[in-house]
C-alpha positions in Angstrom: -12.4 4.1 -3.4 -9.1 3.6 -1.1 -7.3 6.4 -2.3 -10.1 8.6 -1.9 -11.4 7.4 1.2 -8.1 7.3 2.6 -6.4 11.3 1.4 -9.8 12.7 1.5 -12.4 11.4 3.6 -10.2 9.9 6.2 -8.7 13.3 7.7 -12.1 15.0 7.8 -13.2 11.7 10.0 -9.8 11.0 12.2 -11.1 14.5 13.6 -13.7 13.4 15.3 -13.6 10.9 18.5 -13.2 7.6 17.4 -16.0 6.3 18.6 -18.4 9.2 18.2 -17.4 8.3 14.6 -18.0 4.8 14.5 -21.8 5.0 16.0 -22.1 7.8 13.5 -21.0 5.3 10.6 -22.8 2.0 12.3 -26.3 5.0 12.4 -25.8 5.3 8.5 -25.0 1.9 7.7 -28.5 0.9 9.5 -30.4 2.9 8.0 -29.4 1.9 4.5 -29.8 -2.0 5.2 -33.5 -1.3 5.7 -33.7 -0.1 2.3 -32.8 -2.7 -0.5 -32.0 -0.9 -3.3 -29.0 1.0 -2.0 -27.8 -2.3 -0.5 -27.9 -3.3 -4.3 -26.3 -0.4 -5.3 -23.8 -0.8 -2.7 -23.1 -4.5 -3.5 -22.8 -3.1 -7.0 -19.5 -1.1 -6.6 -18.4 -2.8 -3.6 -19.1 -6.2 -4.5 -16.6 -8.7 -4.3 -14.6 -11.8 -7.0 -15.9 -15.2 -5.9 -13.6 -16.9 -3.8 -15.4 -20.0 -2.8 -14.1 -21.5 1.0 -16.2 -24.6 2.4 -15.5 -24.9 6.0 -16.9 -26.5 8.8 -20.4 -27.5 6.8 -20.6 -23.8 5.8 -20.0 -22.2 2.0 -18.6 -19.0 2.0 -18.4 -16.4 -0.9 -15.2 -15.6 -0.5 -12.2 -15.8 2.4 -12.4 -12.1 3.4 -14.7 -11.1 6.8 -15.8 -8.6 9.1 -14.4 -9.0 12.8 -16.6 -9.0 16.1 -16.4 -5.8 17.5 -17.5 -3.5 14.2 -21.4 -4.1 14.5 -22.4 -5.3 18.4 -26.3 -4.8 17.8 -26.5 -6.3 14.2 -27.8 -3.1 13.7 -26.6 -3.2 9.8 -26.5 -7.0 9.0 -27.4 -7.3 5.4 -25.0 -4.4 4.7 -21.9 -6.2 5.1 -22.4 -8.7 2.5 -23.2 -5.4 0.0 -19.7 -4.6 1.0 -18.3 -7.6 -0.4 -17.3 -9.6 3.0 -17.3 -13.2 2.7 -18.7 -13.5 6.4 -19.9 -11.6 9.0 -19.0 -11.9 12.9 -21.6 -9.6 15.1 -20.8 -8.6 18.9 -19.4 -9.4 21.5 -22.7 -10.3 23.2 -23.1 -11.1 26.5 -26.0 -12.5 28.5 -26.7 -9.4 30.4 -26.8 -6.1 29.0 -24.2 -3.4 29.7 -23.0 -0.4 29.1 -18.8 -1.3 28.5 -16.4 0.9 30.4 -16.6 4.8 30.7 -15.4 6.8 27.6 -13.6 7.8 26.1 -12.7 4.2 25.0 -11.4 3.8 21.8 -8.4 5.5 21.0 -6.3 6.0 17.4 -2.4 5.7 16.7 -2.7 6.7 13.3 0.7 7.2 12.5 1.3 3.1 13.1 -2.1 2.6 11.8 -2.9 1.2 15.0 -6.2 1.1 17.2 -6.6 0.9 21.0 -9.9 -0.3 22.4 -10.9 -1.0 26.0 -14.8 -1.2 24.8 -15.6 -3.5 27.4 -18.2 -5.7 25.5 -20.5 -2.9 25.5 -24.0 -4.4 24.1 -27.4 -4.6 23.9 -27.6 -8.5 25.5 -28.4 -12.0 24.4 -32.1 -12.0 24.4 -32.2 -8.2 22.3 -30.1 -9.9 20.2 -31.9 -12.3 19.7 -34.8 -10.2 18.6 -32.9 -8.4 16.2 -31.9 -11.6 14.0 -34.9 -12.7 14.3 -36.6 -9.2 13.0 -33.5 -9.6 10.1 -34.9 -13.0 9.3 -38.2 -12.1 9.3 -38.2 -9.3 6.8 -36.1 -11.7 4.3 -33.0 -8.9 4.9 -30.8 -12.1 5.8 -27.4 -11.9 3.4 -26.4 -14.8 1.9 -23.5 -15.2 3.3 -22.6 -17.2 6.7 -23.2 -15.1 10.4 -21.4 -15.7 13.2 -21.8 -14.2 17.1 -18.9 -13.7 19.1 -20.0 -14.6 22.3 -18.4 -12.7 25.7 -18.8 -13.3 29.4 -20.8 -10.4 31.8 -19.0 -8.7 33.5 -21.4 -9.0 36.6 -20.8 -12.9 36.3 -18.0 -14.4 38.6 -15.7 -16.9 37.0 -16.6 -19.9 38.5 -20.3 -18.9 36.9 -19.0 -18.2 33.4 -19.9 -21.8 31.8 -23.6 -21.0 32.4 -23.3 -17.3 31.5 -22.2 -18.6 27.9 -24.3 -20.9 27.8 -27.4 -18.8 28.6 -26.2 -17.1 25.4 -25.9 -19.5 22.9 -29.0 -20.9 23.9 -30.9 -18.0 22.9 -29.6 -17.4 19.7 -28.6 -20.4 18.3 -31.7 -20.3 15.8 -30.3 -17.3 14.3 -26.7 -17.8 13.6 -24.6 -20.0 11.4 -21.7 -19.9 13.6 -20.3 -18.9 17.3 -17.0 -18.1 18.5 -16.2 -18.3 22.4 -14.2 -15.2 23.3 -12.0 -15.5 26.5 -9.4 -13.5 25.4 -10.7 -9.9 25.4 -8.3 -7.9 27.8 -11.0 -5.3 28.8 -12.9 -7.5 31.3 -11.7 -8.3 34.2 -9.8 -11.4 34.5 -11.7 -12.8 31.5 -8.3 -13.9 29.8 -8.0 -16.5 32.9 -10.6 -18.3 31.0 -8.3 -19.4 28.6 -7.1 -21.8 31.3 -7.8 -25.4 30.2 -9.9 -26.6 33.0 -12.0 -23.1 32.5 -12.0 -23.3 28.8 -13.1 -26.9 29.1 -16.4 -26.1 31.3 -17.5 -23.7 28.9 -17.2 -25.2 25.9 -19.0 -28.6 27.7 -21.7 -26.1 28.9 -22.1 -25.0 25.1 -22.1 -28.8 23.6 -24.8 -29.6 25.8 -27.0 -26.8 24.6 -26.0 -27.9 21.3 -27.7 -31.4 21.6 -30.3 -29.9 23.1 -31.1 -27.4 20.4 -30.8 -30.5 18.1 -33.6 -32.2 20.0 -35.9 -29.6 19.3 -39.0 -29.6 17.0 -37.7 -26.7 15.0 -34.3 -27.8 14.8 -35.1 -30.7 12.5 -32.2 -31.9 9.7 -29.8 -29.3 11.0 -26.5 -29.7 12.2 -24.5 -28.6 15.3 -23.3 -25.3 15.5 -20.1 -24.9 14.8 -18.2 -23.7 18.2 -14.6 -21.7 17.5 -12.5 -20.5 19.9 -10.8 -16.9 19.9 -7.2 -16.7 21.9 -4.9 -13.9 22.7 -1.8 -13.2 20.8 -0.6 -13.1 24.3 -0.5 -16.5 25.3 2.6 -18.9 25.1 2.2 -21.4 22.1 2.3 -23.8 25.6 -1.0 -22.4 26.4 -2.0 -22.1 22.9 -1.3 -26.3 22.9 -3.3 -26.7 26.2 -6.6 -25.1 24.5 -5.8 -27.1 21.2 -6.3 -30.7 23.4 -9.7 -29.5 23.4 -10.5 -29.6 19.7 -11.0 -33.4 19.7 -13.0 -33.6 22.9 -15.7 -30.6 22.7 -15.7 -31.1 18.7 -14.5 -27.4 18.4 -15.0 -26.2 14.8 -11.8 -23.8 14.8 -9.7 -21.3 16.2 -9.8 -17.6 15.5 -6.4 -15.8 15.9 -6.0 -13.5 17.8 -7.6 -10.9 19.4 -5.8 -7.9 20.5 -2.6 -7.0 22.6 -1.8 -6.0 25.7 2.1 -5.8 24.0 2.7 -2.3 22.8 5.3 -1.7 20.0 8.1 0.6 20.3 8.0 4.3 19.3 9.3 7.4 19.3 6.3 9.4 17.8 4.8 11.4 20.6 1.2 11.0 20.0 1.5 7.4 19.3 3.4 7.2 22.4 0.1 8.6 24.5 -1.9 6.1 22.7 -0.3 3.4 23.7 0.0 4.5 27.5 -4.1 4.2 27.4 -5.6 0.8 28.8 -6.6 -1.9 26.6 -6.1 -4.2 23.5 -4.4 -3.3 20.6 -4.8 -4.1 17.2 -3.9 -2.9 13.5 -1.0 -2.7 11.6 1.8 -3.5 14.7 -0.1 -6.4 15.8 -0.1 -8.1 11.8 3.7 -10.1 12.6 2.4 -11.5 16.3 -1.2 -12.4 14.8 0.6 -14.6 11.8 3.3 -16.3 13.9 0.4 -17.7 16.1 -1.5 -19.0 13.3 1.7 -20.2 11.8 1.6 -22.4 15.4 -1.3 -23.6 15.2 -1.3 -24.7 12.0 1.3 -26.7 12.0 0.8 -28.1 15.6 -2.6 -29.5 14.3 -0.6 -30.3 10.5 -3.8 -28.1 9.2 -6.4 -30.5 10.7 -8.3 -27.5 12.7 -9.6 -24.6 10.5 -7.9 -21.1 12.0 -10.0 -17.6 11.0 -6.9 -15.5 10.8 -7.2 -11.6 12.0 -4.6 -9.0 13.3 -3.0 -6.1 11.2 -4.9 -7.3 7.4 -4.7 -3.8 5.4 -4.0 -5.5 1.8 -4.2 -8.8 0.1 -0.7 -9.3 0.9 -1.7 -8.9 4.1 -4.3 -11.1 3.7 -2.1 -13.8 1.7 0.5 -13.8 5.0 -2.3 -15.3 7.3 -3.5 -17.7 4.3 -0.1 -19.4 3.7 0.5 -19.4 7.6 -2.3 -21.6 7.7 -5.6 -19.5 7.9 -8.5 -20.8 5.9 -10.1 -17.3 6.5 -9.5 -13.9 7.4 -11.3 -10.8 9.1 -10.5 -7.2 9.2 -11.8 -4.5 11.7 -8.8 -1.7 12.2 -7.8 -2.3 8.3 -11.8 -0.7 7.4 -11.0 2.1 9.3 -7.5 2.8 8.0 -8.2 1.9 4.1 -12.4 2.6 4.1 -15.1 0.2 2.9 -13.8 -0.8 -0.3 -11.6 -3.2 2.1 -12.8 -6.5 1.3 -13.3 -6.0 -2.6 -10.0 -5.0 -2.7 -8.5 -7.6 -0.9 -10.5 -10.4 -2.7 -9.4 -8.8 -6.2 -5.9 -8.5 -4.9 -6.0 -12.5 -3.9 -7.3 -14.0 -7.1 -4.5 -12.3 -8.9 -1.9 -14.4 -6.2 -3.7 -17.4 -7.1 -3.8 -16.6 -10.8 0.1 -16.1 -10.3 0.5 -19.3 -8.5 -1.7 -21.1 -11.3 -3.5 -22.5 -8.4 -7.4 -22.3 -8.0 -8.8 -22.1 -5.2 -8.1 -20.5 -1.7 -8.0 -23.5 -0.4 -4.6 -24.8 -1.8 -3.1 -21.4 -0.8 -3.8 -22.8 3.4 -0.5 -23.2 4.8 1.5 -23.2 1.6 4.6 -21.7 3.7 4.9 -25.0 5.3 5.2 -27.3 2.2 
């Protein structure tokens, strides 16, 4: 469906607001993941090759996932595995509820196949949120493959309260989730990047360990396992800060890094309406942010010599795409500006597009692919 999608549907969309569009889409998508049958006739022409990844204690169908930000209110959960995603990350969620920042707030640079947000973790809460995996669970609609919450500070919290905002969070859902990822390094609330400060960072992820072993003490939680607890950081950041959040893998047991979120960096241009985009306020992502995103998992990678799984996201269109973060070091990947740009076909593609690489390189799994760059 990309060519299609992307010469015929596409330009009828990219007329409308970007965000009128998106809750327009998210509606439709919700509606169909009550109803099984088209989620198996959806999972029937968008689903994806297998691409087994095993990563901390969790299987995954394939390497390919959907980025926090896309569905906020798990309003369409069981839909993304019909679309052939490996994994699924829902929000940002914070503890309180709120609104985000006034609109408009989402912004296109379609020329550069580019995306400004300045959302403002815009969401329903922690304890709705809640309620809706549970209803998910309930009604047997839960896809097969792993869930993750990204998990954002309120903006009505102050700083030096963040650790129990977070934790307030994860406490809540922790039944419902397979994963969570700490995000410090959205740009669109205030100060919430100075979080990625060591001492900071350290707090919160000792507030979230805590409720961790407490959740494990619980009648319910019998024979399960920690969640895994991943970090998200900001293409931003010097690989000197980058190395100050990685001395915390060891001692709050972090699972992972996801990398990155989006820029406050704008590319150059000389294409007028681009160059309006980019004078709007907040993070970028999509196609200019792909060379940042890679050189930071490239970092990471090889600071840890591949010890600490990294999720790797920024500017993935193609498998190629895709195949730049894997061999940088990134045992996953997520899009979110590459499903609006090349439609919902995104992840099938990629994953088909991937087994040929590995077919090419007479290797076999994903896994051997991790990092291949550096040896």
């Amino acid at each position: 469906m990309g060519w299609p999608y992307r010469h015929l549907l596409r330009p009828l969309l990219f007329k409308q607001d970007s965000e009128e569009i998106h809750n327009q889409t998210l509606s439709a998508l919700a509606w169909a993941s009550h109803r099984p049958w088209i989620c198996d006739a959806v999972g029937s022409f968008f689903g994806s090759e297998q691409l087994p990844v095993e990563l901390f204690g969790l299987k995954f169908p394939n390497p390919v996932g959907l980025a926090a930000g896309m569905d906020k209110q798990a309003a369409a959960v069981p839909m993304w595995s019909a679309l052939g995603f490996g994994f699924t990350e829902l929000g940002g969620v914070t503890w309180h509820q709120q609104p985000g920042n006034p609109m408009p707030r989402m912004f296109r640079a379609a020329r550069d196949q580019a995306l400004i947000n300045r959302m403002g973790f815009n969401n329903p809460g922690a304890e709705a949120m809640a309620a809706r995996l549970k209803n998910w669970h309930s009604q047997n609609r839960w896809p097969s493959h792993p869930v993750g919450i990204n998990l954002g500070k309120s903006k009505i919290t102050p700083l030096e309260e963040a650790a129990q905002d977070y934790s307030n969070s994860f406490r809540v859902l922790w039944p419902y989730a397979d994963f969570f990822v700490v995000n410090v390094s959205s740009p669109n609330t205030p100060n919430l990047r100075q979080l990625q400060d060591k001492t900071a960072l350290n707090e919160i992820l000792s507030a979230l360990q805590q409720v961790n072993r407490e959740q494990l003490a619980q009648p319910f939680a019998q024979g399960r396992s920690p969640k895994p607890i991943l970090v998200k950081v900001a293409p931003d950041l010097t690989y000197e800060a980058l190395d100050e959040i990685l001395e915390l893998v060891g001692p709050r047991e972090l699972s992972g890094i996801v990398a990155t979120n989006t820029t406050i960096a704008r590319p150059p241009t000389r294409h007028a309406q681009s160059s309006r985009t980019y004078a709007e306020t907040g993070g970028l992502s999509g196609r200019p942010l792909a060379k940042r995103s890679t050189e930071i998992i490239r970092h990471l990678y090889r600071q840890t010599s591949g010890k600490v799984p990294i999720i790797g996201v920024g500017g993935i269109f193609n498998a190629d795409d895709a195949w730049d973060k894997i061999t940088a070091g990134a045992s996953l990947i997520q899009v979110y500006s590459g499903m609006v740009y090349e439609g919902p076909g995104i992840a099938k593609n990629i994953n088909s597009g991937l087994l040929k690489k590995l077919e090419n390189k007479g290797i076999s799994s994903i896994a051997e692919a991790v990092g291949m760059h550096d040896r």
